[in-house]
Backbone as ProteinMPNN parsed JSONL, in Angstrom:
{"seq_chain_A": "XXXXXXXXXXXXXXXXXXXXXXXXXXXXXXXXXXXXXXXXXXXXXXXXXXXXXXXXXXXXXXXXXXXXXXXXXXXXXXXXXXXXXXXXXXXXXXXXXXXXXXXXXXXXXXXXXXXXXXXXXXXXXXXXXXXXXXXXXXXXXXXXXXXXXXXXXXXXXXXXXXXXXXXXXXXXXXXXXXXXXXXXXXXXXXXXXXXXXXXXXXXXXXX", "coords_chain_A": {"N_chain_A": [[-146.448, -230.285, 79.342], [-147.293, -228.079, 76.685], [-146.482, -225.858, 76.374], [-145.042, -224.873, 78.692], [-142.357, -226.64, 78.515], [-141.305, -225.514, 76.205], [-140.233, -223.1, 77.503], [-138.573, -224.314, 79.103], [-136.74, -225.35, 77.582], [-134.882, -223.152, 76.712], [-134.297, -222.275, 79.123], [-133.073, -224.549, 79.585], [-130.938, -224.595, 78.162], [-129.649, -222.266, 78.666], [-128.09, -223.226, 80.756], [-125.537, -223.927, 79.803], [-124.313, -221.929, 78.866], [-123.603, -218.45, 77.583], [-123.704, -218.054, 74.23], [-125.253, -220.642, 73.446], [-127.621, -219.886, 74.572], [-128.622, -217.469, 72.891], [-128.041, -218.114, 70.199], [-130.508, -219.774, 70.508], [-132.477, -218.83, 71.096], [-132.664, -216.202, 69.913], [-135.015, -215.95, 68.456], [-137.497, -216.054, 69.793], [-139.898, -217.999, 70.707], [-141.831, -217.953, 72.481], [-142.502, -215.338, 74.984], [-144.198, -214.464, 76.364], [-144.869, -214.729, 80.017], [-146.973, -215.611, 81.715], [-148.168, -217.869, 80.048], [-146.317, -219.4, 81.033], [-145.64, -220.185, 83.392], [-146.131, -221.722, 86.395], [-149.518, -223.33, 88.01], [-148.855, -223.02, 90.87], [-146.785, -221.465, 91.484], [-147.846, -219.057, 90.244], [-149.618, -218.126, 92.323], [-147.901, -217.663, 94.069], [-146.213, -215.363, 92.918], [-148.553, -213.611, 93.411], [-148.829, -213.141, 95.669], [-146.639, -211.98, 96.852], [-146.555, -209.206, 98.191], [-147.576, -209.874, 100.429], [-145.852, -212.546, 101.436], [-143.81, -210.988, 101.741], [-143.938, -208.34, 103.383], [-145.064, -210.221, 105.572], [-142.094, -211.879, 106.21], [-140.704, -209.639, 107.099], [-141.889, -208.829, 109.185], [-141.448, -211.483, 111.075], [-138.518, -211.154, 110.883], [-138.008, -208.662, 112.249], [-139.683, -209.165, 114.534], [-137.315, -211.091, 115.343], [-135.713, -209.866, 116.474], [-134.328, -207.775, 114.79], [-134.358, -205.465, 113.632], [-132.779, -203.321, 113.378], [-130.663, -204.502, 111.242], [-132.054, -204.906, 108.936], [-132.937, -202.288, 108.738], [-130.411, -200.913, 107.828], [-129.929, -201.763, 105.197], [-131.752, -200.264, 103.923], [-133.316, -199.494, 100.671], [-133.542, -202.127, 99.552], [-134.419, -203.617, 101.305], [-137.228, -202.325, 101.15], [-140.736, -203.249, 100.638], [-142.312, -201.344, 98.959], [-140.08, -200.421, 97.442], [-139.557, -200.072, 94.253], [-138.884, -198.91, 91.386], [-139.388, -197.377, 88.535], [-138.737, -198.252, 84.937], [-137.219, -200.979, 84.963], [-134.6, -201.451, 83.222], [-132.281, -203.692, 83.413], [-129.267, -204.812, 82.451], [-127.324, -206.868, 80.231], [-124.205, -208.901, 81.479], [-121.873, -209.165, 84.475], [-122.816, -209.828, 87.467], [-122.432, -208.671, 91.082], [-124.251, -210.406, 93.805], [-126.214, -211.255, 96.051], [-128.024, -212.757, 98.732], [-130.584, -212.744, 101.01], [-132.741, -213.941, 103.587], [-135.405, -213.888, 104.223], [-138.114, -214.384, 107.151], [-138.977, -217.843, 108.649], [-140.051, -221.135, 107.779], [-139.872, -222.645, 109.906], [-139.658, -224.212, 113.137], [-136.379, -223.181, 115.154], [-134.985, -222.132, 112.7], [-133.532, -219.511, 111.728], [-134.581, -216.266, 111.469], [-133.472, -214.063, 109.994], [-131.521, -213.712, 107.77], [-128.802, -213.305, 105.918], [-126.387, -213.657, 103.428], [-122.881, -214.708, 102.242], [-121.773, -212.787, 99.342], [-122.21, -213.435, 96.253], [-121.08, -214.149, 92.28], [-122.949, -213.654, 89.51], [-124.752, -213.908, 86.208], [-126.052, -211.753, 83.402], [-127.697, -212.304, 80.555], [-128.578, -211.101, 77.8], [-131.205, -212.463, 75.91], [-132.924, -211.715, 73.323], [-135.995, -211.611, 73.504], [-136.463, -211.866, 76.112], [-134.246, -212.457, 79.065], [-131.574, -214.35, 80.265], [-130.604, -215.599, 83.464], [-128.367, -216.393, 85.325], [-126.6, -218.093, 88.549], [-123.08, -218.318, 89.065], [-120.934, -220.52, 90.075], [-121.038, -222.578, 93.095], [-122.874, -224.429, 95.077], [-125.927, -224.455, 95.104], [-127.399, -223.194, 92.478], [-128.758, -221.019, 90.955], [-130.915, -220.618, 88.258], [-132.937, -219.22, 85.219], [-135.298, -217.388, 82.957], [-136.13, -213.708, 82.879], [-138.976, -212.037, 82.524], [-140.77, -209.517, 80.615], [-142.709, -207.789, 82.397], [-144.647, -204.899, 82.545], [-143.732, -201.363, 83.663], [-142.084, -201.414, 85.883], [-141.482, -203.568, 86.656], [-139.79, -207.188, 86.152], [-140.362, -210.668, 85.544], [-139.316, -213.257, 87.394], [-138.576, -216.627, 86.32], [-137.707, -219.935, 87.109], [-135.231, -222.365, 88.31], [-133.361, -224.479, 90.285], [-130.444, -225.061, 90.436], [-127.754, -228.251, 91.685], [-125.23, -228.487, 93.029], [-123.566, -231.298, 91.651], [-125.021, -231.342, 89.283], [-124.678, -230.795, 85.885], [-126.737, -229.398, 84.217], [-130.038, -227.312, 84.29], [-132.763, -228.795, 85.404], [-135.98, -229.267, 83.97], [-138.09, -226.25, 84.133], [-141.353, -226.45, 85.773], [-141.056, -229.613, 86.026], [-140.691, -230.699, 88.819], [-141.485, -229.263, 91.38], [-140.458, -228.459, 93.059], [-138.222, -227.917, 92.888], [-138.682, -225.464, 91.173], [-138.738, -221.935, 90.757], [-140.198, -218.106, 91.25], [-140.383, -215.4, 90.951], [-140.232, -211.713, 91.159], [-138.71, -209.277, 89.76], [-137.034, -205.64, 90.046], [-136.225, -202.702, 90.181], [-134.438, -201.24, 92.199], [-132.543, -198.446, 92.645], [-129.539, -196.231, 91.412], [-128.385, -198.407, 89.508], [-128.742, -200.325, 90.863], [-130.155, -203.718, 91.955], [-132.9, -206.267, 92.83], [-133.897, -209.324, 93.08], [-136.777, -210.659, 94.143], [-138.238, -213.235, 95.937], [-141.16, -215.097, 96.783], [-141.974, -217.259, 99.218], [-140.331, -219.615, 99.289], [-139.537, -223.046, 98.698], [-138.352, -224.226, 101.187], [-137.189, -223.331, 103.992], [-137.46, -220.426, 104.985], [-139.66, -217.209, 104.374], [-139.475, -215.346, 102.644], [-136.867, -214.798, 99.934], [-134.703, -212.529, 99.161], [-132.847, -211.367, 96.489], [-129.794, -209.339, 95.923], [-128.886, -207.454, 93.357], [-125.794, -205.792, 91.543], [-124.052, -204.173, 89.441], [-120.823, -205.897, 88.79], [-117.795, -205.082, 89.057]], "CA_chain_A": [[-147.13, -229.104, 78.801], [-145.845, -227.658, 75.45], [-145.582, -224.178, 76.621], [-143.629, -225.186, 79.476], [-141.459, -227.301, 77.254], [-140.777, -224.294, 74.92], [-139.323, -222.067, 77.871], [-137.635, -225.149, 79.484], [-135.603, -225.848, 75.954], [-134.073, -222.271, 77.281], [-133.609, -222.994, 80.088], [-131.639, -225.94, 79.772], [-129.855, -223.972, 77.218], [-129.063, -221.115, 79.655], [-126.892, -223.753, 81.234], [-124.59, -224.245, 79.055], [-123.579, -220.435, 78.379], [-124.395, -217.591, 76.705], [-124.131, -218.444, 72.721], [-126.384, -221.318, 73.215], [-129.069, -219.305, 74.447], [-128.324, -216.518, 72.419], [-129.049, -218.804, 69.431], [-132.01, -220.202, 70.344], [-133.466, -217.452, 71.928], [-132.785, -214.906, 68.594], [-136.616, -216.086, 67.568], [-138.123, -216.762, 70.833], [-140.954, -218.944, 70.34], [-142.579, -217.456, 73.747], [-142.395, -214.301, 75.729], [-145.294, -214.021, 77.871], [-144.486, -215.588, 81.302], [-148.247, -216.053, 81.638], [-148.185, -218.882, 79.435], [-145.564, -220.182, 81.236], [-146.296, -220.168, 84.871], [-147.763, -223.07, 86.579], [-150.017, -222.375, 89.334], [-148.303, -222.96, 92.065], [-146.317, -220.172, 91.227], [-148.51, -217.483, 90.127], [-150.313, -217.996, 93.258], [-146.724, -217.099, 95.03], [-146.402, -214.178, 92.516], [-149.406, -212.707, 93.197], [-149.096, -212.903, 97.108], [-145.591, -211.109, 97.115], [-146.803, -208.616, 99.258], [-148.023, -210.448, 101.927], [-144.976, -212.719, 102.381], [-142.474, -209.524, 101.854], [-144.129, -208.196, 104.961], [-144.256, -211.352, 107.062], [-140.763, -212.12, 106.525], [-139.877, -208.321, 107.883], [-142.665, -208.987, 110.924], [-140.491, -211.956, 111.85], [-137.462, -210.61, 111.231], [-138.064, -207.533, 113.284], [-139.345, -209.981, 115.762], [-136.199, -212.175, 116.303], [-134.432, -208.849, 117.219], [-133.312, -207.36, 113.409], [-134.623, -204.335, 112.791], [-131.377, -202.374, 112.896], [-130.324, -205.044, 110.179], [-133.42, -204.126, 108.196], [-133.455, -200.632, 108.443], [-129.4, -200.682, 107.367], [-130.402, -202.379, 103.827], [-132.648, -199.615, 102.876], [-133.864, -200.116, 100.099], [-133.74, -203.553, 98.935], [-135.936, -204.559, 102.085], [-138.588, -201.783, 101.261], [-141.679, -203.541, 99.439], [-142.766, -200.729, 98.234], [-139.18, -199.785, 96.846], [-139.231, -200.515, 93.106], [-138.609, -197.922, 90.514], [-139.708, -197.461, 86.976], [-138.036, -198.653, 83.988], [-135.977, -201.9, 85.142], [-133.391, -201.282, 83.002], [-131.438, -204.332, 83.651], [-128.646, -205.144, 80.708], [-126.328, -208.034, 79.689], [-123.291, -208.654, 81.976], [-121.865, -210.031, 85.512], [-123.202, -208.72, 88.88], [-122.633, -209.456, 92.283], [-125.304, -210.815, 93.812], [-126.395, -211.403, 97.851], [-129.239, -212.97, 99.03], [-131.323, -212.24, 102.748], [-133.736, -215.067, 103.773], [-136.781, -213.395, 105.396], [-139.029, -214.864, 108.086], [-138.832, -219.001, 108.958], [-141.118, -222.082, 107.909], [-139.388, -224.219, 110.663], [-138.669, -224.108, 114.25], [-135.098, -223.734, 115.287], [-134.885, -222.004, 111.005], [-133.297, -218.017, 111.641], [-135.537, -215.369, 110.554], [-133.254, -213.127, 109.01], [-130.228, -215.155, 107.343], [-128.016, -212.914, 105.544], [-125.384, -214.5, 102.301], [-121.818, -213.844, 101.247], [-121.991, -212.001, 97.782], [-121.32, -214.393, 95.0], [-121.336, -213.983, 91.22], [-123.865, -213.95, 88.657], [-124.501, -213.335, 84.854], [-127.44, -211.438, 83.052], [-127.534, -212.068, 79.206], [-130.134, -211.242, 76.8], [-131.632, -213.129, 74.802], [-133.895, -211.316, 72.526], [-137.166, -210.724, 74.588], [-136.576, -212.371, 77.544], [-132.9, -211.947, 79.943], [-131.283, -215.224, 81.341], [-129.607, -215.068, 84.731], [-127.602, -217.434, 86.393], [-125.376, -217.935, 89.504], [-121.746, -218.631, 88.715], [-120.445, -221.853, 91.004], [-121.592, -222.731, 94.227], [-123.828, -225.689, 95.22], [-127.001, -224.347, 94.928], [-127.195, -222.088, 91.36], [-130.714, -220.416, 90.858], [-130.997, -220.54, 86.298], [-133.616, -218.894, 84.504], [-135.741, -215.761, 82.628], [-136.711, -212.655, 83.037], [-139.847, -212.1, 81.351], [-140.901, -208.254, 80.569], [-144.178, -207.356, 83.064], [-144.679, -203.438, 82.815], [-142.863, -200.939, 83.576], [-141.318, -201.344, 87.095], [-140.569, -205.233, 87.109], [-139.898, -208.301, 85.24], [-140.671, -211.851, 86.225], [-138.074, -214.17, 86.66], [-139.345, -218.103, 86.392], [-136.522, -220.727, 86.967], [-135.164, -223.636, 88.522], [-132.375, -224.366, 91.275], [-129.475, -226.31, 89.653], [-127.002, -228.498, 92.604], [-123.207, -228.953, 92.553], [-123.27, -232.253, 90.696], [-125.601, -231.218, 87.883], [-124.414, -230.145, 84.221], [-127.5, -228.65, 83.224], [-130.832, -226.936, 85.05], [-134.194, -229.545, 85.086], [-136.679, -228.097, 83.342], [-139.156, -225.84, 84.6], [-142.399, -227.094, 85.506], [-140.74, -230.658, 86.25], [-140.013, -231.037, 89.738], [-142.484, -228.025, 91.981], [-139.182, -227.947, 94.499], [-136.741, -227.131, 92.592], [-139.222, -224.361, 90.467], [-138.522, -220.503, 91.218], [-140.465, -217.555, 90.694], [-140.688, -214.084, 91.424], [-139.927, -210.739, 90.679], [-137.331, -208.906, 89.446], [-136.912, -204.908, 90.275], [-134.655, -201.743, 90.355], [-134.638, -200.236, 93.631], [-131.432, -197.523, 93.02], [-128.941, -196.55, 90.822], [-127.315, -199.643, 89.425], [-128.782, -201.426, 91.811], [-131.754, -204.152, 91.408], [-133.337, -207.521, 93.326], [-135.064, -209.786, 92.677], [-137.859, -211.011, 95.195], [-139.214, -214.6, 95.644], [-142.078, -215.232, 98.11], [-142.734, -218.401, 99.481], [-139.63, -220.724, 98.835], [-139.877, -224.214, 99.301], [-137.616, -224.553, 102.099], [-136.499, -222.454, 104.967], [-137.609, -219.117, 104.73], [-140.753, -216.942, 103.805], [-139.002, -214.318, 100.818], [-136.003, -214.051, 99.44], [-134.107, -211.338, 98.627], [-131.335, -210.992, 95.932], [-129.385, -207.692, 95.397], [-128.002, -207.277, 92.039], [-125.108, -205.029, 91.712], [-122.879, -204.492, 88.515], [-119.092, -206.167, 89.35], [-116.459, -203.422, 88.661]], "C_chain_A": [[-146.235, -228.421, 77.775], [-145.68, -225.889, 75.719], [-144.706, -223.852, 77.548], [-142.222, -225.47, 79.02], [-140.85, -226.21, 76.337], [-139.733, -223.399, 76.042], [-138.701, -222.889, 78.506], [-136.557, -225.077, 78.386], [-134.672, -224.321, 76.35], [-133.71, -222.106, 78.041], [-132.567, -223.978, 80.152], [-130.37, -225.463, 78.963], [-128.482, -222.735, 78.251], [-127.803, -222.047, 80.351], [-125.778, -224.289, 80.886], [-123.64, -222.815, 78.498], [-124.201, -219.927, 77.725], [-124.654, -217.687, 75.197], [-125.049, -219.314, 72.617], [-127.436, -220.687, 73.277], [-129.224, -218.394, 73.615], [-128.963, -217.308, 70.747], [-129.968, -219.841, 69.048], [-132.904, -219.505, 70.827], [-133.217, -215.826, 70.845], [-134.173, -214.974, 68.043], [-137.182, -216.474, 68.853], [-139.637, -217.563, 70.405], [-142.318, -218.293, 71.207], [-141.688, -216.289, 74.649], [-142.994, -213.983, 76.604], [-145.248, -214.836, 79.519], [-145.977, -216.069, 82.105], [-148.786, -217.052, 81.456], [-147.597, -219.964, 79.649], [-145.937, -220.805, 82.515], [-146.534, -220.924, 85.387], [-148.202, -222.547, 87.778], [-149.602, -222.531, 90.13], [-147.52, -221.7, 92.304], [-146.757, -219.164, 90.841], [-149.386, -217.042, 91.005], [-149.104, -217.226, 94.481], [-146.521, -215.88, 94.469], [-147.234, -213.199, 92.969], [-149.485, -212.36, 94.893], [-147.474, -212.354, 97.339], [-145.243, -210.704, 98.011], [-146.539, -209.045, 100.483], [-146.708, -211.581, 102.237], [-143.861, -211.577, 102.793], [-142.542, -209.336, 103.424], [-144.321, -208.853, 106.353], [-143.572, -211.717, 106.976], [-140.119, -211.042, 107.071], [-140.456, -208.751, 109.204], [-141.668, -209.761, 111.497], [-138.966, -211.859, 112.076], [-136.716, -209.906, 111.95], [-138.383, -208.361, 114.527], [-138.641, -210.438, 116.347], [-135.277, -210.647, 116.605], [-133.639, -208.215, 116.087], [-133.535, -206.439, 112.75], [-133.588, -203.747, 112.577], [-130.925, -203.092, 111.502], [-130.928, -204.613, 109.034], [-133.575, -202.734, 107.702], [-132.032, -200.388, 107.781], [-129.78, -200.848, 105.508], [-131.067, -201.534, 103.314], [-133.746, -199.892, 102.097], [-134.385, -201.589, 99.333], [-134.373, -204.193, 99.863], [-137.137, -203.766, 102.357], [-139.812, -202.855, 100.496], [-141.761, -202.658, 98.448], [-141.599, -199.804, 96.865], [-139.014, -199.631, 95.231], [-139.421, -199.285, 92.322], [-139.451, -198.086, 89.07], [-138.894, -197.992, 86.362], [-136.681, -199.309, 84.728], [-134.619, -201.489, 85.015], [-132.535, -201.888, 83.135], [-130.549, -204.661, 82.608], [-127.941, -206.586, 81.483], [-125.135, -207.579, 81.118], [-123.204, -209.312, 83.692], [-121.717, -209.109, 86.571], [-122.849, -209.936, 90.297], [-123.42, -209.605, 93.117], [-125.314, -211.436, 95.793], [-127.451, -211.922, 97.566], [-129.59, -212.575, 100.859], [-132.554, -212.966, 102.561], [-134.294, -214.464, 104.952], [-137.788, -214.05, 106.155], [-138.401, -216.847, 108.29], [-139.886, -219.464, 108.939], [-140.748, -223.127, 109.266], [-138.874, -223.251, 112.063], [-136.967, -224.262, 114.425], [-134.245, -223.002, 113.789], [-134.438, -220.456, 111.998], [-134.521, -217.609, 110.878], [-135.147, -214.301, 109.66], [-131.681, -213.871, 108.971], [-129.483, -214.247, 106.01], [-126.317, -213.767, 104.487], [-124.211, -214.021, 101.786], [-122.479, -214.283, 100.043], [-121.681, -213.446, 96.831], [-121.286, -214.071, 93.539], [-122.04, -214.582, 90.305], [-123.828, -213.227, 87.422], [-125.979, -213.344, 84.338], [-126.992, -211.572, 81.602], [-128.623, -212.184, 78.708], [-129.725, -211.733, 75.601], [-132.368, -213.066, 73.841], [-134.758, -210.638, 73.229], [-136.933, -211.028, 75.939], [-134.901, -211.83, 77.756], [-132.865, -213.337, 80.476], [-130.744, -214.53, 82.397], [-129.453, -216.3, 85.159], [-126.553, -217.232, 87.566], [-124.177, -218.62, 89.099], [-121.187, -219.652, 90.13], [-121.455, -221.902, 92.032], [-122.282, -223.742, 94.454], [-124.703, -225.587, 95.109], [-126.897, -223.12, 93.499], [-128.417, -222.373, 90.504], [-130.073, -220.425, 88.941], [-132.53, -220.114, 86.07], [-133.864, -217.545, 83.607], [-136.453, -215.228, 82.838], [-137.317, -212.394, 82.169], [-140.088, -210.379, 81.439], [-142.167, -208.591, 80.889], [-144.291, -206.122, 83.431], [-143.645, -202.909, 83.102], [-141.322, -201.086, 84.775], [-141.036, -203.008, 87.418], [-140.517, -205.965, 85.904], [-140.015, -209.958, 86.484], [-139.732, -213.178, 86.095], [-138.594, -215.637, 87.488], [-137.672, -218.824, 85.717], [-136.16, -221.894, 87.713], [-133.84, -223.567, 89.357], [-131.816, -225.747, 90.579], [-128.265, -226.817, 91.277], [-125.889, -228.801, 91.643], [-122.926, -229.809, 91.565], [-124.031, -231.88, 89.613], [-124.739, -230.389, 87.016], [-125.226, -229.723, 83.62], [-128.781, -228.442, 84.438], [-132.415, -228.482, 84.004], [-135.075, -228.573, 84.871], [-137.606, -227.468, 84.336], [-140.482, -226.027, 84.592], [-142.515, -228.733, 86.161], [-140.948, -230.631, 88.056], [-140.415, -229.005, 90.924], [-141.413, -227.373, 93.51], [-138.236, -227.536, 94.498], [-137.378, -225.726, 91.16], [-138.842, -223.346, 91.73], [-139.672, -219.861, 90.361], [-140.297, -216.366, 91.397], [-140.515, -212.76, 90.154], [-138.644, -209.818, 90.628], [-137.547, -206.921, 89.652], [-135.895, -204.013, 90.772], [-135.387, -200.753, 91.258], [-133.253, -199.029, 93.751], [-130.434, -197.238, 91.6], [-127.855, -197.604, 90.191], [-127.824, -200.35, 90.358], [-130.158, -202.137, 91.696], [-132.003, -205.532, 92.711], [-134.221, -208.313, 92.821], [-135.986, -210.534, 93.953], [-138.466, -212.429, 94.971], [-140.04, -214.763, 96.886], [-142.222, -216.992, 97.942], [-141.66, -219.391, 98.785], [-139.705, -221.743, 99.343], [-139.407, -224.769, 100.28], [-137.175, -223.099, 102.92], [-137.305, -220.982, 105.806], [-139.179, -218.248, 104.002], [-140.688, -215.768, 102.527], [-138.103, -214.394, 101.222], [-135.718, -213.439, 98.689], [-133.044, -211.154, 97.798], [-131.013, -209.928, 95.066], [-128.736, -208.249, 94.16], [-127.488, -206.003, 92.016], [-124.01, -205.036, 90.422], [-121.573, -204.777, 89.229], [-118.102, -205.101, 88.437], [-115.647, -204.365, 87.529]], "O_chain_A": [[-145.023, -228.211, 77.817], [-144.897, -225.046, 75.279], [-143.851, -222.968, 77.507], [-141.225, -224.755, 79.118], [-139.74, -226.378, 75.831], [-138.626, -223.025, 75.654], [-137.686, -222.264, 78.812], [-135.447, -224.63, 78.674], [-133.472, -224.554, 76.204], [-132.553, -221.684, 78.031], [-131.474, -224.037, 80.716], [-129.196, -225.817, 79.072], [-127.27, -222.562, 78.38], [-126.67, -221.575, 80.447], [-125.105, -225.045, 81.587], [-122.569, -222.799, 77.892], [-125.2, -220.39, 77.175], [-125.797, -217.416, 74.829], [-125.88, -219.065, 71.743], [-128.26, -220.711, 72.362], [-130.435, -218.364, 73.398], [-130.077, -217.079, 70.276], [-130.206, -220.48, 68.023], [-134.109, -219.751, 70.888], [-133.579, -214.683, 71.124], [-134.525, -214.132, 67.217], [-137.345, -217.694, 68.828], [-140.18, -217.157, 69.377], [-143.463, -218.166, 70.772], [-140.489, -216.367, 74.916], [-142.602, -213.328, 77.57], [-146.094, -215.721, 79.651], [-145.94, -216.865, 83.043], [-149.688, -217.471, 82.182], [-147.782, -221.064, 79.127], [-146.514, -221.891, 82.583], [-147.624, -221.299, 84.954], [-147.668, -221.679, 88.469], [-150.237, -221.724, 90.808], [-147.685, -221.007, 93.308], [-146.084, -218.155, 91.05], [-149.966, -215.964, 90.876], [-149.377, -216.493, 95.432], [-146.582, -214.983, 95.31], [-146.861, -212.026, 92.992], [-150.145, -211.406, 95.307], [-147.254, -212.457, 98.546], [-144.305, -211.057, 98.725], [-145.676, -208.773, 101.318], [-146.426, -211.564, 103.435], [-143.271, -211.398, 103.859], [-141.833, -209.763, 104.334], [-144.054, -208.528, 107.509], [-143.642, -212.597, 107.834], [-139.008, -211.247, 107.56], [-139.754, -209.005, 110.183], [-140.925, -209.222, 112.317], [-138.315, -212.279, 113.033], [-135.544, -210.029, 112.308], [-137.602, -208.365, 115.479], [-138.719, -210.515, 117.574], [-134.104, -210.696, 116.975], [-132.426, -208.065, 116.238], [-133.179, -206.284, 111.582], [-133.347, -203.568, 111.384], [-130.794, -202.314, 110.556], [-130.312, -203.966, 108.186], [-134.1, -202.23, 106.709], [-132.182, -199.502, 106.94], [-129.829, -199.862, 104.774], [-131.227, -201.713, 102.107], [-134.821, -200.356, 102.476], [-135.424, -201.868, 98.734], [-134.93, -205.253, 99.579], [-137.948, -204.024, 103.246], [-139.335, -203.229, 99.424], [-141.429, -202.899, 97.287], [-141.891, -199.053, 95.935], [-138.089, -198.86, 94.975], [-140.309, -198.559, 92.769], [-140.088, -199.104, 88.799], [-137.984, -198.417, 87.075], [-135.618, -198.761, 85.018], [-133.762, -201.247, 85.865], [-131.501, -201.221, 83.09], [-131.188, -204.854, 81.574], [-127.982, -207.094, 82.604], [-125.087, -206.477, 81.664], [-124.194, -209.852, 84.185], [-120.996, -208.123, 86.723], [-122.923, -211.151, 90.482], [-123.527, -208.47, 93.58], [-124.385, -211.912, 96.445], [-127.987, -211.784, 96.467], [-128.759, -212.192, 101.683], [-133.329, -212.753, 101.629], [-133.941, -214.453, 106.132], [-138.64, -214.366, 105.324], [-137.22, -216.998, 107.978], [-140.82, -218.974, 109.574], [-141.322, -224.191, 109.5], [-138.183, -222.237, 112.166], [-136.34, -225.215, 113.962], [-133.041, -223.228, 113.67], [-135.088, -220.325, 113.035], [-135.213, -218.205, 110.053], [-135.866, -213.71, 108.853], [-130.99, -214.376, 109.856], [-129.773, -214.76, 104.929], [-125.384, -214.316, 105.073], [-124.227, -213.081, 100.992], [-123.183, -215.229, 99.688], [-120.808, -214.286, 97.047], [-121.844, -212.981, 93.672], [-121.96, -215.796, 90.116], [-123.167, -212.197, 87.291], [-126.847, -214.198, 84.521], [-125.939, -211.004, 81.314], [-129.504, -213.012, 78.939], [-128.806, -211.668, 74.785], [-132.669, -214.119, 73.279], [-134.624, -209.471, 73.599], [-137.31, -210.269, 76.831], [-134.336, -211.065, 76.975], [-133.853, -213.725, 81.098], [-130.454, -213.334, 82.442], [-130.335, -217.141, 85.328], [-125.746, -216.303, 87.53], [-124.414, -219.765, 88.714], [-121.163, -219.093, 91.227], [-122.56, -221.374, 91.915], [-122.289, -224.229, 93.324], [-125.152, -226.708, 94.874], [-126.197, -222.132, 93.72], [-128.869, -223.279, 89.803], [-128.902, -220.238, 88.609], [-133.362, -220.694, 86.767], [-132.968, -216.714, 83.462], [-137.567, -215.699, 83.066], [-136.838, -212.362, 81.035], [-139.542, -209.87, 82.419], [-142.848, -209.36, 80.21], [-144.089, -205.921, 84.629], [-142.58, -203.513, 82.976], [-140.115, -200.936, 84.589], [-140.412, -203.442, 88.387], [-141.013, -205.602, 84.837], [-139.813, -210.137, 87.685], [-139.487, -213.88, 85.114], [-138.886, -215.796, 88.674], [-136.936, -218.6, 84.756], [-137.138, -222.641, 87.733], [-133.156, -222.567, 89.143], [-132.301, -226.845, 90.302], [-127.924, -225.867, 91.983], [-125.654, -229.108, 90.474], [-122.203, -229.456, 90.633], [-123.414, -232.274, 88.623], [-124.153, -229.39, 87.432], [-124.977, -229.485, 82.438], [-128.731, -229.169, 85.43], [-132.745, -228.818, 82.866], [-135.098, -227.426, 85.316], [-137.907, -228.109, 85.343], [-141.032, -225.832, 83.508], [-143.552, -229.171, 86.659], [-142.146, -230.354, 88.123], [-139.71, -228.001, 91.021], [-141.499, -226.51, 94.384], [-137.485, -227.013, 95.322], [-136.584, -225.201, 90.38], [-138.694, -223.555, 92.934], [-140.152, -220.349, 89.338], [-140.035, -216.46, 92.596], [-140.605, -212.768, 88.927], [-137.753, -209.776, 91.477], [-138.687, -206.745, 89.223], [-134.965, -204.303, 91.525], [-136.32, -199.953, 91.188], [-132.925, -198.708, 94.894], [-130.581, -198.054, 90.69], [-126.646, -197.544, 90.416], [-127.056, -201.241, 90.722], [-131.176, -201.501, 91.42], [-131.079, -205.636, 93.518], [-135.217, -207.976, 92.181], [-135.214, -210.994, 94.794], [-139.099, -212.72, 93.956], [-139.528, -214.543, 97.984], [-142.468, -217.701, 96.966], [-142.026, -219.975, 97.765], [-139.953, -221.717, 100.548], [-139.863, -225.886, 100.522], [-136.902, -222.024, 102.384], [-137.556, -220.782, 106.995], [-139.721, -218.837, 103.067], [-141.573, -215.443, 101.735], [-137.873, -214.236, 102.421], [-136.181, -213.482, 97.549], [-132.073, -210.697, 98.401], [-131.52, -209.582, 93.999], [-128.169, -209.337, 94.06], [-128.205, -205.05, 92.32], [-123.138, -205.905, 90.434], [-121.2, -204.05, 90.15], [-118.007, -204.637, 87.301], [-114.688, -203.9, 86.913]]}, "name": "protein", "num_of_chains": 1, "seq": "XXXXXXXXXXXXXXXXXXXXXXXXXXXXXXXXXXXXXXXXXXXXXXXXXXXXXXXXXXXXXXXXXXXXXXXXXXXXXXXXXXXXXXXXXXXXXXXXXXXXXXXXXXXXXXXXXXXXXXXXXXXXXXXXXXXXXXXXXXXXXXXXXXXXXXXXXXXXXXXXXXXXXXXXXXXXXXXXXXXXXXXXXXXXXXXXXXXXXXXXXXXXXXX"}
């Protein structure tokens, strides 16, 4: 699909550092994340909600509300703020794996912090995770005032570059992106292909 293809080519770029994307993403070709989407994923977008709150149900079930209720805001749904506001630059970054597709799977699964990098690219915002074996790549598309939509792809240890988006429906991401505090943001994915029924990742500027 050539509108896939157009925000893949940035993608793959994103993995290589920031000047690459930077100039190929000074004229973006595409901005609307609409266009991009495939359905599998805008069907997970649009049901958000509904896993948000059954990954708290079972969470609170296995015995984790105190956990839950510590976190505040970043495990409200309804938490999200106006005007994003996210910029350029490297944050530290958590994740919290809500509810379980699998017997025997935790329901609330808590991540040391690791580091990540936001750079814009014109209209859109890459983000990537900095090392690790699993390292989420993509962009943040602008959707109103209180979120953006971030569509991407899970890169492993041995790879040198993210498969495109669109390719491969297991290693696609999507969700949403939102600022729940001062300086402080997440982004939300419902319905990942493994483990878990949302995750959660805080974004936090690194000092």
């Amino acid at each position: 699909m050539k509108l896939v293809g157009t925000v893949a080519t940035l993608l793959l770029l994103a993995g290589c550092g920031g000047r690459a994307v930077h100039e190929a993403a000074a004229k973006p070709a595409l901005a609307d994340w609409k266009r991009v989407v495939t359905g599998d994923d805008l069907t997970r977008l649009r049901n958000w909600r509904v896993a948000f709150l059954k990954g708290l149900d079972e969470a609170a079930a296995s015995g984790q509300g105190a956990r839950i209720a510590r976190e505040g805001a970043l495990l409200a749904p309804d938490a999200a703020l106006e005007n994003v506001g996210l910029s350029s630059g490297r944050y530290h970054c958590r994740v919290i794996k809500l509810g379980s597709k699998a017997s025997g799977v935790a329901a609330y699964t808590p991540y040391p912090a690791f580091d990540c990098l936001v750079n814009d690219e014109g209209e859109v915002l890459s983000f990537a995770k900095i090392g690790g074996s699993q390292r989420p790549v993509g962009l943040m598309f602008d959707d109103g005032s209180d979120r953006k939509i971030f569509l991407g792809t899970m890169m492993y240890a041995d790879e040198s570059r993210p498969l495109e988006y669109g390719r491969d429906p297991t290693r696609d991401m999507a969700g949403a992106v939102q600022r729940i505090g001062d300086r402080r943001w997440r982004i939300i994915l419902p319905y990942p292909r493994f483990e878990s029924v949302l995750d959660v990742v805080e974004l936090t500027p690194a000092a």
